[in-house]
C-alpha angles and dihedrals in degrees: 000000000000145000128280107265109272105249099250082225103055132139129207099220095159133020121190118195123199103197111190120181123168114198117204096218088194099245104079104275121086131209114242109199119178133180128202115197138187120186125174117203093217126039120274134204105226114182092263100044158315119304111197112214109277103037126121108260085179130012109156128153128193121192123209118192100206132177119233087264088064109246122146107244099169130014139182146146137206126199113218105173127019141164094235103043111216089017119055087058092044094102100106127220088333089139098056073075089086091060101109102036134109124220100229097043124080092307092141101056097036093046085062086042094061103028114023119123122003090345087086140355116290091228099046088043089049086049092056091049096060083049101094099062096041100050086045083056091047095046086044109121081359111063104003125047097247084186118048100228094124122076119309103306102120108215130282097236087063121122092348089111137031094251099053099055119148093242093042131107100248083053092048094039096052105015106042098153088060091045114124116174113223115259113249121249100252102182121150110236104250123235126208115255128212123244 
């Protein structure tokens, strides 16, 4: 597998960051703060205004305190930098909607249930739903045993990729005691009957 070929003439005109940063507070809960950034490398004329090249379109965070089982207990966003001044961050606490919900289940869904369309902003919705992975990849080794070393619990990691499926190499390579080899397909030829 690789990329397409970069064009040699090409010419960088956006560029959009996701910034995610989880925070162990040391009693148990931990601090998600997320940043969502759009940048364009030549001024714009927005509705509003003119953006010189460089600024900030979009710069929005939204923060999550979560519990090591992964349910969201406080939630908020702020809106730094936004193409309709006063408006664009005049949604309210939409974002307290994501107080109940668990990370791993069903967030995503849920997230575009309570916040899709004119309920919440397009960029700071988009942001919460990169979160899961990211906060799995924070509690990984902390929170979560990566290894499987501790009790029976096989790790969280099995069979979520491709590469980690429970019948795979890299499975059978680093987490032997959580191998299982895939079960050949034992199906009879059939043969055509006669009516």
């Amino acid at each position: 597998m690789s990329l397409p070929a970069a064009a040699p003439q090409r010419q960088l005109k956006h560029r959009r960051q996701f910034d995610i940063q989880v925070y162990a507070r040391g009693n148990g809960l931990w601090e998600v703060d997320a940043t969502l950034r759009d940048v364009k490398t030549q001024a714009v004329a927005l509705a509003s205004a003119t953006r010189e090249a460089g600024s900030p379109i979009h710069e929005m965070q939204l923060r999550l305190v979560v519990n090591e089982r992964l349910d969201v207990l406080e939630a908020g966003s702020q809106t730094r930098w936004m193409p309709y001044d006063g408006l664009c961050d005049d949604h309210g606490d939409a974002y307290s909607r994501l107080v109940g919900l668990n990370l791993m289940r069903g967030f995503r869904k849920a997230a575009l249930e309570r916040l899709h369309g004119v309920q919440g902003c397009t960029h700071i919705t988009e942001l919460a739903l990169v979160l899961p992975t990211a906060v799995l990849q924070a509690f990984a080794g902390d929170v979560f045993d990566t290894r499987g070393e501790h009790g029976d619990q096989v790790p969280f990691q099995i069979d979520r990729c491709h590469a980690l499926r429970r019948d795979g190499e890299a499975v059978r390579l680093h987490y032997p005691r959580w191998y299982r080899p895939a079960l050949a397909a034992s199906v009879a030829p059939s043969t055509p009957t006669e009516d």
